[in-house]
C-alpha positions as CSV (number, residue, x, y, z in Angstrom):
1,X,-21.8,115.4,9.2
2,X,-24.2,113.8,11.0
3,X,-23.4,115.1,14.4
4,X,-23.6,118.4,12.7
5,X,-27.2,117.8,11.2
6,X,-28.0,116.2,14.7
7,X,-27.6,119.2,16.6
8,X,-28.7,121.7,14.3
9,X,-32.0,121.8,12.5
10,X,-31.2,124.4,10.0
11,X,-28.4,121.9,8.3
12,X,-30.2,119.0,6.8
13,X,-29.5,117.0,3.8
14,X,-31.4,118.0,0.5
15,X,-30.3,115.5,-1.9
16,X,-33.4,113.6,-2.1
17,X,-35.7,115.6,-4.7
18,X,-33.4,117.4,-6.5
19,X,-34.3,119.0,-9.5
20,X,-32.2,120.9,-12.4
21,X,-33.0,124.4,-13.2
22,X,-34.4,123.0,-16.5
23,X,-36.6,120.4,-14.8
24,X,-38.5,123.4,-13.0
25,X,-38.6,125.6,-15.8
26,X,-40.7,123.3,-17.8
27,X,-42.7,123.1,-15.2
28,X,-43.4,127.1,-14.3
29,X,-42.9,130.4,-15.7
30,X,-39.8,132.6,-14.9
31,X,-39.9,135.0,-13.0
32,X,-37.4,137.2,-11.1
33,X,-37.6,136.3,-7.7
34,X,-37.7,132.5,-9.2
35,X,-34.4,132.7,-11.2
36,X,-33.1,134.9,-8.2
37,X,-34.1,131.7,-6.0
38,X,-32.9,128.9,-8.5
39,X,-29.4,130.8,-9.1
40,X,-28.7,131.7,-5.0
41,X,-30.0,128.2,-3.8
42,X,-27.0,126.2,-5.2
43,X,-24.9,128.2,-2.1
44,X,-27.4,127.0,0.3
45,X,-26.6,122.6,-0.2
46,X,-27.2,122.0,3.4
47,X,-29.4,124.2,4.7
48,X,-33.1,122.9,4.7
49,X,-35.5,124.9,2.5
50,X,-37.6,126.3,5.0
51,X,-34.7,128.0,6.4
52,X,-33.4,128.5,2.5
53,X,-36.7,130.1,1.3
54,X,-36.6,132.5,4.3
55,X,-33.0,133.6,3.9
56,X,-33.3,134.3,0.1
57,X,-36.3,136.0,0.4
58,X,-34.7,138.5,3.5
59,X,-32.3,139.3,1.1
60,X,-34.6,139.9,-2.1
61,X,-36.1,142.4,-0.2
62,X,-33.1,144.4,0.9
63,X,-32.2,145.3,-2.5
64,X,-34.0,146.5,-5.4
65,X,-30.9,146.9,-7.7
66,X,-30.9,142.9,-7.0
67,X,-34.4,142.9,-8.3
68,X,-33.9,145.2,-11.0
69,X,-31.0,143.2,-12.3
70,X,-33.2,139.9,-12.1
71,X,-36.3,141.5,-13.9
72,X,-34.0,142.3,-16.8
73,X,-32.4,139.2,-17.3
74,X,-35.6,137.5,-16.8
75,X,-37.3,139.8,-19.4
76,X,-34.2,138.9,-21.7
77,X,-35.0,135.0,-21.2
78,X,-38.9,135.1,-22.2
79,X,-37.9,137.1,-25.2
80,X,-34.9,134.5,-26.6
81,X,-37.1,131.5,-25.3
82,X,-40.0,132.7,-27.5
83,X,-38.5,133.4,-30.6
């Protein structure tokens, strides 16, 4: 894996900082693009964040049913969370 991370900068380890989804919800508010983001990065282990953040946000912007779908369950969280 080295070699790998070696000769291409958009695999690199990310294991040193991680956080649970939990962790960064107490620290922010949800919203869609951020539960979009928390959900989809799990696929990305190896791929640097940089490089994460711009592939997840190319695709949030190709698809509004995407968005939609993430507003709603969002909206669904705030109101279970604040009862």
């Amino acid at each position: 894996m080295d070699i790998i991370n070696k000769q291409n900068p958009i695999l690199k380890s990310t294991k040193k900082n991680i956080k649970s989804p939990e962790d960064i919800l107490e620290q922010r508010t949800l919203n869609a693009f951020f539960a979009f983001r928390i959900y989809y990065s799990q696929f990305g282990q190896g791929i640097n964040q940089k490089n994460l953040s711009t592939l997840l946000a190319t695709e949030w912007k190709k698809d509004l049913n995407e968005q939609q779908f993430w507003n709603n369950l969002t909206e669904q969280y705030k109101q279970i969370k604040d009862m």
